[in-house]
PDB file of N, CA, C and O in Angstrom:
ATOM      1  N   UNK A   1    -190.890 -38.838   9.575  1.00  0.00           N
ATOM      2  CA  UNK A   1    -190.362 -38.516  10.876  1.00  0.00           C
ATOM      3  C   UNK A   1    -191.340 -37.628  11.631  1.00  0.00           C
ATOM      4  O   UNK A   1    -192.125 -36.944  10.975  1.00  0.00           O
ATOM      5  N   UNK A   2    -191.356 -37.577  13.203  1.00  0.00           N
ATOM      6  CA  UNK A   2    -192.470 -37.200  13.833  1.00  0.00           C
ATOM      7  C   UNK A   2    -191.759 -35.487  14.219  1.00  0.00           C
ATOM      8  O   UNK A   2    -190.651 -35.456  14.756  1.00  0.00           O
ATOM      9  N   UNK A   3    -192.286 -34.523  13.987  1.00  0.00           N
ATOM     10  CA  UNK A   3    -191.874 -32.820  13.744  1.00  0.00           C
ATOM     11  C   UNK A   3    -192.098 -33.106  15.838  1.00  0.00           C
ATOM     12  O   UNK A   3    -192.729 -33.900  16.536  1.00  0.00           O
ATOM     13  N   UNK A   4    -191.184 -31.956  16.086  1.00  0.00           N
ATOM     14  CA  UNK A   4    -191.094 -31.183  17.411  1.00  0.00           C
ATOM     15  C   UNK A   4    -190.842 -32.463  18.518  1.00  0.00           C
ATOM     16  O   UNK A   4    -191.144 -32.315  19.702  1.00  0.00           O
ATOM     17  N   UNK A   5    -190.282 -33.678  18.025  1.00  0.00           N
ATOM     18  CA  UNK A   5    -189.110 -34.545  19.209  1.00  0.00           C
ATOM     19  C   UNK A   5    -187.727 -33.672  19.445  1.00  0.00           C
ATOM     20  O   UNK A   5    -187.392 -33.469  20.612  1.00  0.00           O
ATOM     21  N   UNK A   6    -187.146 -33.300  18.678  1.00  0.00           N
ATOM     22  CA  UNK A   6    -185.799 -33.536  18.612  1.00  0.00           C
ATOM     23  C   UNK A   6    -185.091 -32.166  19.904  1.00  0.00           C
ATOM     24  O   UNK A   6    -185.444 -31.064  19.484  1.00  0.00           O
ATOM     25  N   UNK A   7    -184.676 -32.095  20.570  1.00  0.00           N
ATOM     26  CA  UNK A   7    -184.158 -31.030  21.441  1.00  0.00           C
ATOM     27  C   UNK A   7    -183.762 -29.917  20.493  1.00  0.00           C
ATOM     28  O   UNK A   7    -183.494 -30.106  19.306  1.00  0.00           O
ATOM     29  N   UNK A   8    -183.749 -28.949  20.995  1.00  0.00           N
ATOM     30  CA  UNK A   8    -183.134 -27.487  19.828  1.00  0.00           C
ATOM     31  C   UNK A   8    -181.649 -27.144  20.585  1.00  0.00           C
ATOM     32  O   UNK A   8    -181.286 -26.797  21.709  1.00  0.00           O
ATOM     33  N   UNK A   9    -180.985 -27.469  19.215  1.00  0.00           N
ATOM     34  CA  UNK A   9    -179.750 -27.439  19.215  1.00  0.00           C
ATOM     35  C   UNK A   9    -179.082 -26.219  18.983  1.00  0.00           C
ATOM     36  O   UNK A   9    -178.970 -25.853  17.813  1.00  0.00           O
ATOM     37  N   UNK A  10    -178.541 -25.409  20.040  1.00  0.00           N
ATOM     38  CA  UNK A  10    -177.914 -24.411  19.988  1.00  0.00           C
ATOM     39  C   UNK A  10    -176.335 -23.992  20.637  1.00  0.00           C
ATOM     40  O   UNK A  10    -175.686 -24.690  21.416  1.00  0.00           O
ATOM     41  N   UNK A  11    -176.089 -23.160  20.288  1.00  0.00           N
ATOM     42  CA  UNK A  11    -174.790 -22.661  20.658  1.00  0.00           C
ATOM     43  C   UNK A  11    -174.775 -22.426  22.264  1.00  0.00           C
ATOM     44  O   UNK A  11    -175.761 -21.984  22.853  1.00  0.00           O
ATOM     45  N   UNK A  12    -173.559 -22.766  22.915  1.00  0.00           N
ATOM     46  CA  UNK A  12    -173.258 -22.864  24.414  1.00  0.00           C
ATOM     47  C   UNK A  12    -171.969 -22.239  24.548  1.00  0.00           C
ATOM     48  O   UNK A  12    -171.362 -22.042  23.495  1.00  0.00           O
ATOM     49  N   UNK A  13    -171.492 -21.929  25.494  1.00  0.00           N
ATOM     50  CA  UNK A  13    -170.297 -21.757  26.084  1.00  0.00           C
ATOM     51  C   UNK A  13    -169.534 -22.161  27.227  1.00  0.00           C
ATOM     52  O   UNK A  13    -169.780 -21.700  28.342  1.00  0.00           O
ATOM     53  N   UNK A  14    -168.438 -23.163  26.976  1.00  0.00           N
ATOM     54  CA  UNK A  14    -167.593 -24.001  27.766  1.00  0.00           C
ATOM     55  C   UNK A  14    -166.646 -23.192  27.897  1.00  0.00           C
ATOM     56  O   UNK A  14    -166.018 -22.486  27.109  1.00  0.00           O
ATOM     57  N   UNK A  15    -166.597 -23.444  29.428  1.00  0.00           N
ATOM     58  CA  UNK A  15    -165.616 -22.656  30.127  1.00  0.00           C
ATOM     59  C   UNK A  15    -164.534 -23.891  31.193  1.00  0.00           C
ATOM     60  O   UNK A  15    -164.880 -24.807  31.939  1.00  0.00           O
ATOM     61  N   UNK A  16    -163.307 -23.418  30.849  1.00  0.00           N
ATOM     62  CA  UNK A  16    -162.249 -24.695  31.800  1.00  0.00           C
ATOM     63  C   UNK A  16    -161.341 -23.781  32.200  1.00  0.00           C
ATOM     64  O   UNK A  16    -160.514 -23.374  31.384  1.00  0.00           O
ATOM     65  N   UNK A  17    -161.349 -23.307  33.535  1.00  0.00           N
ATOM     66  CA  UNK A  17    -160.440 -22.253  33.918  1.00  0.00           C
ATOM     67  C   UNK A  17    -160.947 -21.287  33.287  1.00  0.00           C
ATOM     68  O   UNK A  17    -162.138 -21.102  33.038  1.00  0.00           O
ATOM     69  N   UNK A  18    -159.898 -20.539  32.966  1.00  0.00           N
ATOM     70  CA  UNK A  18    -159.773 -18.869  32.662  1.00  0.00           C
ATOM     71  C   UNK A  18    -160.160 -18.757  31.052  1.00  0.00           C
ATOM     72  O   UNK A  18    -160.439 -17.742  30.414  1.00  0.00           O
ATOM     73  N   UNK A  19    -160.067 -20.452  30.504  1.00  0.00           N
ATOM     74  CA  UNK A  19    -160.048 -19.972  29.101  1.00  0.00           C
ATOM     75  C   UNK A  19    -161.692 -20.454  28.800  1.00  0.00           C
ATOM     76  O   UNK A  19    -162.250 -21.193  29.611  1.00  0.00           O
ATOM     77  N   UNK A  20    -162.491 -19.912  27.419  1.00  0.00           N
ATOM     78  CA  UNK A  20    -163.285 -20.445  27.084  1.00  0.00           C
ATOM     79  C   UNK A  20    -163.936 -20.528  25.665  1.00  0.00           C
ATOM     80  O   UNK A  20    -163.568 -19.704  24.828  1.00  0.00           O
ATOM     81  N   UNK A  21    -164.830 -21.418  25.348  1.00  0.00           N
ATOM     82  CA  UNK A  21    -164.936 -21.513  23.512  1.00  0.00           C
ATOM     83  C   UNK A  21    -166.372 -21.957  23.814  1.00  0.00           C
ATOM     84  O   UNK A  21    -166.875 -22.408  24.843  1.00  0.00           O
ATOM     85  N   UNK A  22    -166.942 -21.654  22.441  1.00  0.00           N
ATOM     86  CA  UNK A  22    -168.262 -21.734  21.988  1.00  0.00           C
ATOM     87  C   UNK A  22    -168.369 -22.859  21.240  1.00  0.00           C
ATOM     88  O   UNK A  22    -167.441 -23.075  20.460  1.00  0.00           O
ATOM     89  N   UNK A  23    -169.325 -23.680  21.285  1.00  0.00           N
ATOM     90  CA  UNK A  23    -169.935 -24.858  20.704  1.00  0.00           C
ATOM     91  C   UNK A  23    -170.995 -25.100  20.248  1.00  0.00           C
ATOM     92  O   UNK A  23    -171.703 -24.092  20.247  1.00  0.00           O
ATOM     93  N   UNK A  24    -171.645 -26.282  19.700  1.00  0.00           N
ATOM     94  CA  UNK A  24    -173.296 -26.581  19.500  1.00  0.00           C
ATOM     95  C   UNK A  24    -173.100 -27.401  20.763  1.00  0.00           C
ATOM     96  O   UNK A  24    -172.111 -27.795  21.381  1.00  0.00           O
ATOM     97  N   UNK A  25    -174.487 -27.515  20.924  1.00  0.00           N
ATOM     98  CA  UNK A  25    -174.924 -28.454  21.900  1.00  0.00           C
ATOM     99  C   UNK A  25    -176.533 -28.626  22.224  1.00  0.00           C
ATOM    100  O   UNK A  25    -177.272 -27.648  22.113  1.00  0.00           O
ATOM    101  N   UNK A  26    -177.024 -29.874  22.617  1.00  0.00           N
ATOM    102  CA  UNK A  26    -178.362 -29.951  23.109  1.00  0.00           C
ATOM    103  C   UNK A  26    -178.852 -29.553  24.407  1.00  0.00           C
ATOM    104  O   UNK A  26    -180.011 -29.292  24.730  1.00  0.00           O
ATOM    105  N   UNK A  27    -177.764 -29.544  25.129  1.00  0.00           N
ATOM    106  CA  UNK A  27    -177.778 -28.727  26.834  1.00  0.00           C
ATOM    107  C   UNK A  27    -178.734 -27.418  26.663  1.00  0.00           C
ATOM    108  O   UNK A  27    -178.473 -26.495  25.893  1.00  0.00           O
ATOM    109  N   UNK A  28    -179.930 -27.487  27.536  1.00  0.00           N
ATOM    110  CA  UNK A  28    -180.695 -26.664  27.822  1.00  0.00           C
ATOM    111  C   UNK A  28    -179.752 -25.012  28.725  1.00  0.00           C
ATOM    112  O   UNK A  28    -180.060 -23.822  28.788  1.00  0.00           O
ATOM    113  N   UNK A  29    -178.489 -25.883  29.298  1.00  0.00           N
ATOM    114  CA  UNK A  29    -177.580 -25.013  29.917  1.00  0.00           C
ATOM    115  C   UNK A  29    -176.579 -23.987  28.508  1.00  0.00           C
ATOM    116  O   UNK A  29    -175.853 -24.452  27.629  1.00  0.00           O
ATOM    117  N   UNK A  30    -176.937 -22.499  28.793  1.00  0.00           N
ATOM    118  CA  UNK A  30    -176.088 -21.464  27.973  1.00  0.00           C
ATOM    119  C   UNK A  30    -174.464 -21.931  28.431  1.00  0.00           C
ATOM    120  O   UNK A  30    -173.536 -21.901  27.623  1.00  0.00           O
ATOM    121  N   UNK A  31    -174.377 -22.169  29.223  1.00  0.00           N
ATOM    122  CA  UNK A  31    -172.357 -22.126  29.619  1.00  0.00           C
ATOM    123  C   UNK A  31    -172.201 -23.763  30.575  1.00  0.00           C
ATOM    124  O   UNK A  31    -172.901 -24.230  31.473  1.00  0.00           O
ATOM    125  N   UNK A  32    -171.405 -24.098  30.129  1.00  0.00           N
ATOM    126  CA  UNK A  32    -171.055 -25.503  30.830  1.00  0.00           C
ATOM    127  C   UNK A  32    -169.550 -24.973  31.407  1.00  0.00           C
ATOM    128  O   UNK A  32    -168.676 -24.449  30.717  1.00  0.00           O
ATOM    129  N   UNK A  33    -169.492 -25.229  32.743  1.00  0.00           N
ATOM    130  CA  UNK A  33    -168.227 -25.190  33.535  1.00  0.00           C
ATOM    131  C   UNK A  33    -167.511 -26.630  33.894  1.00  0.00           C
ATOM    132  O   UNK A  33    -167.873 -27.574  34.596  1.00  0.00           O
ATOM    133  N   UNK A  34    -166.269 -26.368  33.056  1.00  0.00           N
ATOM    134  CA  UNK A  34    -165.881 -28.121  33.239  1.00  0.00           C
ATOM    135  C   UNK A  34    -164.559 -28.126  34.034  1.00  0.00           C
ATOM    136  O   UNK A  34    -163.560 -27.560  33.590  1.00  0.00           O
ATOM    137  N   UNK A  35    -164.575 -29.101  35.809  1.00  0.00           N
ATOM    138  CA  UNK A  35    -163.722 -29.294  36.515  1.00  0.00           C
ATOM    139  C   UNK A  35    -162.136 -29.510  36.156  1.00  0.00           C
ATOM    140  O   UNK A  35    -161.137 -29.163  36.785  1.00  0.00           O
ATOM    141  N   UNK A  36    -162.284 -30.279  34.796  1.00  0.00           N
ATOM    142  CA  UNK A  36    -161.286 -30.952  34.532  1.00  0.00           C
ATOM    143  C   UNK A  36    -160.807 -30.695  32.916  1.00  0.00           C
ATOM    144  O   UNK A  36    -161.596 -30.914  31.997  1.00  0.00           O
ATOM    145  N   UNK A  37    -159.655 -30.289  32.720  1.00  0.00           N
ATOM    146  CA  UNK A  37    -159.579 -29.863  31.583  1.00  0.00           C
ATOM    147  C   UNK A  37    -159.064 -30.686  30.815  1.00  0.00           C
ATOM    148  O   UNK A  37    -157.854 -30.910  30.799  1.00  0.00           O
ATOM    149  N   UNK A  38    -159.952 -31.282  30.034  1.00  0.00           N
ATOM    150  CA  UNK A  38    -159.520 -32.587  28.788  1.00  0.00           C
ATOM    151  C   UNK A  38    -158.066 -32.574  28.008  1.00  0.00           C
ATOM    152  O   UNK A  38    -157.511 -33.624  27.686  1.00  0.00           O
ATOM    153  N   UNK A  39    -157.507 -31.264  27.739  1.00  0.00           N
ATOM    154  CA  UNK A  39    -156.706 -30.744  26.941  1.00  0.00           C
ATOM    155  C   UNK A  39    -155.684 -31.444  27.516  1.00  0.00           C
ATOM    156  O   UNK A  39    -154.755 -31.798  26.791  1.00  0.00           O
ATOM    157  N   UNK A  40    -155.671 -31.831  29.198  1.00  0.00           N
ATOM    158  CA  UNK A  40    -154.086 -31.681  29.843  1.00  0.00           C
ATOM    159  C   UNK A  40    -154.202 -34.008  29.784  1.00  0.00           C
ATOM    160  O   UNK A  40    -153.314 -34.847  29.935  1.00  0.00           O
ATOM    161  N   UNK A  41    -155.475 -34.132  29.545  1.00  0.00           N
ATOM    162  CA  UNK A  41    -155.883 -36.119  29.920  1.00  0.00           C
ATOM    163  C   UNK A  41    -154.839 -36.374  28.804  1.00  0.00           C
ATOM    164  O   UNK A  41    -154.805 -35.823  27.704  1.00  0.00           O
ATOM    165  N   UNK A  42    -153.837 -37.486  29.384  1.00  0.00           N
ATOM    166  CA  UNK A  42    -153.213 -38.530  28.988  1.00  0.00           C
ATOM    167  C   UNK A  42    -153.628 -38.992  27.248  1.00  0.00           C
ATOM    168  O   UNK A  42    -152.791 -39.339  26.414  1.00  0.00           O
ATOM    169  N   UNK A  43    -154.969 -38.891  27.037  1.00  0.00           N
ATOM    170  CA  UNK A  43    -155.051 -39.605  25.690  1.00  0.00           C
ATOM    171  C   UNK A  43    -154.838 -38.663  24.678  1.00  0.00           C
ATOM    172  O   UNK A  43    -154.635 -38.955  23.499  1.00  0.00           O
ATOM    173  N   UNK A  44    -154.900 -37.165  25.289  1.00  0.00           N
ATOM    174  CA  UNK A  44    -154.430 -36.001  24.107  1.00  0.00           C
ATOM    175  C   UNK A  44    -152.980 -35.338  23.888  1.00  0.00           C
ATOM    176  O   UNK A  44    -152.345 -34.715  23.036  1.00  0.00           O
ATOM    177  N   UNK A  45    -152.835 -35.935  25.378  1.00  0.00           N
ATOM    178  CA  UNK A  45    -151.258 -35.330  25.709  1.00  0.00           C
ATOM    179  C   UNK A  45    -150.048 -36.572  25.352  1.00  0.00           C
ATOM    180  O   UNK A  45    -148.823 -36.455  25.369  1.00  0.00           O
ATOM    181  N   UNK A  46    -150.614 -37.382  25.135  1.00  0.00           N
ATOM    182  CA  UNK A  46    -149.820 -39.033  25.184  1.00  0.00           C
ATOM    183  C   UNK A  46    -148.500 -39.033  26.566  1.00  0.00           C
ATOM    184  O   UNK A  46    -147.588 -39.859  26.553  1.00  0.00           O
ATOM    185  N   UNK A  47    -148.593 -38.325  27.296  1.00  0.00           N
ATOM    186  CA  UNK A  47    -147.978 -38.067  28.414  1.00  0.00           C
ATOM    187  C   UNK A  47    -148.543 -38.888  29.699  1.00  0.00           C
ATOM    188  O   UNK A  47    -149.633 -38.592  30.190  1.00  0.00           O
ATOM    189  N   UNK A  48    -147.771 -39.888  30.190  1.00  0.00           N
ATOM    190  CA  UNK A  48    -148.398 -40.643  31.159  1.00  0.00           C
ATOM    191  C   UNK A  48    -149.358 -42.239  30.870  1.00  0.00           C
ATOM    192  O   UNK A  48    -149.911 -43.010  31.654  1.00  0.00           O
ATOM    193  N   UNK A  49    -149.199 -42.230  29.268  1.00  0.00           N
ATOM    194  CA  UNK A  49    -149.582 -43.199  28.974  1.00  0.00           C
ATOM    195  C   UNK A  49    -148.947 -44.432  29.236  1.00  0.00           C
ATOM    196  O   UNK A  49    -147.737 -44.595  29.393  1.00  0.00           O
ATOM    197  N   UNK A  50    -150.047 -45.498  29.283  1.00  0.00           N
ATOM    198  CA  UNK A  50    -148.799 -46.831  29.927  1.00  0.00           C
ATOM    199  C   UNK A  50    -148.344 -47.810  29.117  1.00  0.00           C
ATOM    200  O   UNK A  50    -148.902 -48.766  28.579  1.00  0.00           O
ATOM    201  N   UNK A  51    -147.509 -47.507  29.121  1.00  0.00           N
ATOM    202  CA  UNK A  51    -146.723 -49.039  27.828  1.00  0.00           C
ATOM    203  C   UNK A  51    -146.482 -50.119  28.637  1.00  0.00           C
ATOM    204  O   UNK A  51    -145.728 -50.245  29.602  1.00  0.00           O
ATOM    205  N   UNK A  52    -147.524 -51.168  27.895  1.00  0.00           N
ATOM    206  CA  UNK A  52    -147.218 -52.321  28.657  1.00  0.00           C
ATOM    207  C   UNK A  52    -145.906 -52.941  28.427  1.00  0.00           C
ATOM    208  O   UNK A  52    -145.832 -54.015  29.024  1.00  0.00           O
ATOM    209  N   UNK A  53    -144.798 -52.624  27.740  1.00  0.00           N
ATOM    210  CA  UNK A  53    -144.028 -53.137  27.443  1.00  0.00           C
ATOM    211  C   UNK A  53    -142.515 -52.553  28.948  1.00  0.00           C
ATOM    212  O   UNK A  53    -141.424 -52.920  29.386  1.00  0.00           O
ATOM    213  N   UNK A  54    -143.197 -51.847  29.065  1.00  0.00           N
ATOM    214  CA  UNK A  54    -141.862 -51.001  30.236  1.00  0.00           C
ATOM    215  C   UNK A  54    -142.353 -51.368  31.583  1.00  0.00           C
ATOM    216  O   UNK A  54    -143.545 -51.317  31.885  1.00  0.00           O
ATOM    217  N   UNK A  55    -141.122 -51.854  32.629  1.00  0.00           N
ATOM    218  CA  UNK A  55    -141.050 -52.557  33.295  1.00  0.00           C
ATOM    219  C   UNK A  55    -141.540 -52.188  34.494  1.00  0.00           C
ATOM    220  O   UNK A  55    -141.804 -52.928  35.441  1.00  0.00           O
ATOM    221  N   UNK A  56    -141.688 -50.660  34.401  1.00  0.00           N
ATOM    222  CA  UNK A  56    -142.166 -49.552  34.991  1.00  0.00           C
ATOM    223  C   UNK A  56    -143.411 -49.519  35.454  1.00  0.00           C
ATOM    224  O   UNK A  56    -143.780 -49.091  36.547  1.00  0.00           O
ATOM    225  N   UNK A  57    -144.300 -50.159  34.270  1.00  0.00           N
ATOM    226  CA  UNK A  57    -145.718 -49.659  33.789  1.00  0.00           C
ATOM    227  C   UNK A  57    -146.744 -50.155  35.275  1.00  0.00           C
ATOM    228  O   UNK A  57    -146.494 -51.070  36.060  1.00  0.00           O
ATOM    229  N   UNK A  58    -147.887 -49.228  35.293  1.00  0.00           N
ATOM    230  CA  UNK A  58    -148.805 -49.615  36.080  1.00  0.00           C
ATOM    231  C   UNK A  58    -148.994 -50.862  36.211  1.00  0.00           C
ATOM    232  O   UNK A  58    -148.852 -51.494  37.258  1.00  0.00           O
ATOM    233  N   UNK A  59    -149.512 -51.528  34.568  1.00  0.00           N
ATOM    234  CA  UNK A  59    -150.169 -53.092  34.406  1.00  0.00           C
ATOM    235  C   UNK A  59    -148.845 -53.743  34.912  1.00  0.00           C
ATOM    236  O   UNK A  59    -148.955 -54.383  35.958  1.00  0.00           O
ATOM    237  N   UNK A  60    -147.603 -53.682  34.334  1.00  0.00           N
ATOM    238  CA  UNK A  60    -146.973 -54.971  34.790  1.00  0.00           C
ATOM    239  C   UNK A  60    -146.535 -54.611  36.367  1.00  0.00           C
ATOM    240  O   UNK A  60    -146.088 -55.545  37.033  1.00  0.00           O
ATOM    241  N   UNK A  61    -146.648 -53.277  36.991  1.00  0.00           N
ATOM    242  CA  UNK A  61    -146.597 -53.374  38.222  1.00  0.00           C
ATOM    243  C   UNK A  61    -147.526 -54.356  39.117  1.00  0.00           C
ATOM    244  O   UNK A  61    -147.185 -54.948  40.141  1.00  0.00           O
ATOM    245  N   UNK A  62    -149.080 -54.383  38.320  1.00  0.00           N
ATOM    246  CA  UNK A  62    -149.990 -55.090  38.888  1.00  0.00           C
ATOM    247  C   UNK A  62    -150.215 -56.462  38.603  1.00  0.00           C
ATOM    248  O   UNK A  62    -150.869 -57.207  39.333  1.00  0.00           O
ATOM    249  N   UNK A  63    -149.560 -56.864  37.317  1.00  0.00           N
ATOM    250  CA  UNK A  63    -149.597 -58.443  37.333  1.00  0.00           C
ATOM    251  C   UNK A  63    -148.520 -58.781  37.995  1.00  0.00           C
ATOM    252  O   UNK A  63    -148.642 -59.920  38.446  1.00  0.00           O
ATOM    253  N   UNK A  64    -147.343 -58.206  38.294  1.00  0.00           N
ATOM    254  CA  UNK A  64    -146.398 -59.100  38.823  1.00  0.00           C
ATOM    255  C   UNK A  64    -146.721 -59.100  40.510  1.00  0.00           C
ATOM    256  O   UNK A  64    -146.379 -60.071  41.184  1.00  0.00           O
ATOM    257  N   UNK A  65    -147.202 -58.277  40.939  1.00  0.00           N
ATOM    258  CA  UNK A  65    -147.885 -58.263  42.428  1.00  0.00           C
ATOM    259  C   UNK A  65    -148.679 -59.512  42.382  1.00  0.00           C
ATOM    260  O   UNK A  65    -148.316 -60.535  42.964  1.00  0.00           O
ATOM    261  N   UNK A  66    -149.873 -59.409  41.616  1.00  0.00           N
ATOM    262  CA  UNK A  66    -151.030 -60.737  41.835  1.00  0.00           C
ATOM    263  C   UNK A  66    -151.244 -61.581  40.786  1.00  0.00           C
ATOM    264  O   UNK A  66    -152.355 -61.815  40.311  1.00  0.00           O
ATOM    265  N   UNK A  67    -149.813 -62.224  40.265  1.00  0.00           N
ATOM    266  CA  UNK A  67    -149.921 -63.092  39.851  1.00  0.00           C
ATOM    267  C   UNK A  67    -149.995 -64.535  40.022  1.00  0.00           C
ATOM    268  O   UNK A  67    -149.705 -65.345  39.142  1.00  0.00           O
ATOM    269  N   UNK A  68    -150.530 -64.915  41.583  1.00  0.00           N
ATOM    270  CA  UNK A  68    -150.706 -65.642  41.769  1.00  0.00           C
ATOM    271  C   UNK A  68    -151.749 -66.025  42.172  1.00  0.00           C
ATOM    272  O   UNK A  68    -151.779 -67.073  42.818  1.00  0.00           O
ATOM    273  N   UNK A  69    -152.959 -65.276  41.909  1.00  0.00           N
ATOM    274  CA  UNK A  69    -154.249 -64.845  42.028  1.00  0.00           C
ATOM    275  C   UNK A  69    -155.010 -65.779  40.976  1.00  0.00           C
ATOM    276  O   UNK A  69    -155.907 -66.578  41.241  1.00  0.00           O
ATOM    277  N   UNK A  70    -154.347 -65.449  39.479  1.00  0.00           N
ATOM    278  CA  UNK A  70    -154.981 -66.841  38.563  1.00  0.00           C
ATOM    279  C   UNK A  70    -155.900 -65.811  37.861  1.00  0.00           C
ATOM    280  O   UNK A  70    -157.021 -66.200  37.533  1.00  0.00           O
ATOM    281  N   UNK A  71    -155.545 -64.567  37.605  1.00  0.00           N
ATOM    282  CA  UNK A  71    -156.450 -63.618  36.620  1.00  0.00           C
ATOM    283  C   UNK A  71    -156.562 -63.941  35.465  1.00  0.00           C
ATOM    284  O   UNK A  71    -157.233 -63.254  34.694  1.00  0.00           O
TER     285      UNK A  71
END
């Protein structure tokens, strides 16, 4: 393997709001400020997720609109 490619991997600090935690990372940046806080997204919270099965749901809101489109 070829010595002095690899970025130097060090400790950072992510900040989301008011709260914040320490990490590794290759970011030349000491603190990353993030808009959007992952913690609250749908795939961690399972809150807001769409079951295609409910009649409700986004998708079957949108196939039954353009289903005559031929998707």
């Amino acid at each position: 393997m070829k010595k002095n490619i690899h970025p130097e991997y060090s400790e950072i600090t992510v900040k989301i709001g008011k709260d914040e935690f320490k990490t590794m990372s290759t970011s030349s940046k000491k603190t990353l400020f993030m808009d959007v806080d992952f913690r609250q997204h749908p795939a961690w919270t399972k809150k807001g997720v769409v079951d295609a099965g409910s009649q409700s749901s986004v998708v079957n809101k949108f196939q039954k609109k353009y289903k005559d489109l031929g998707f």
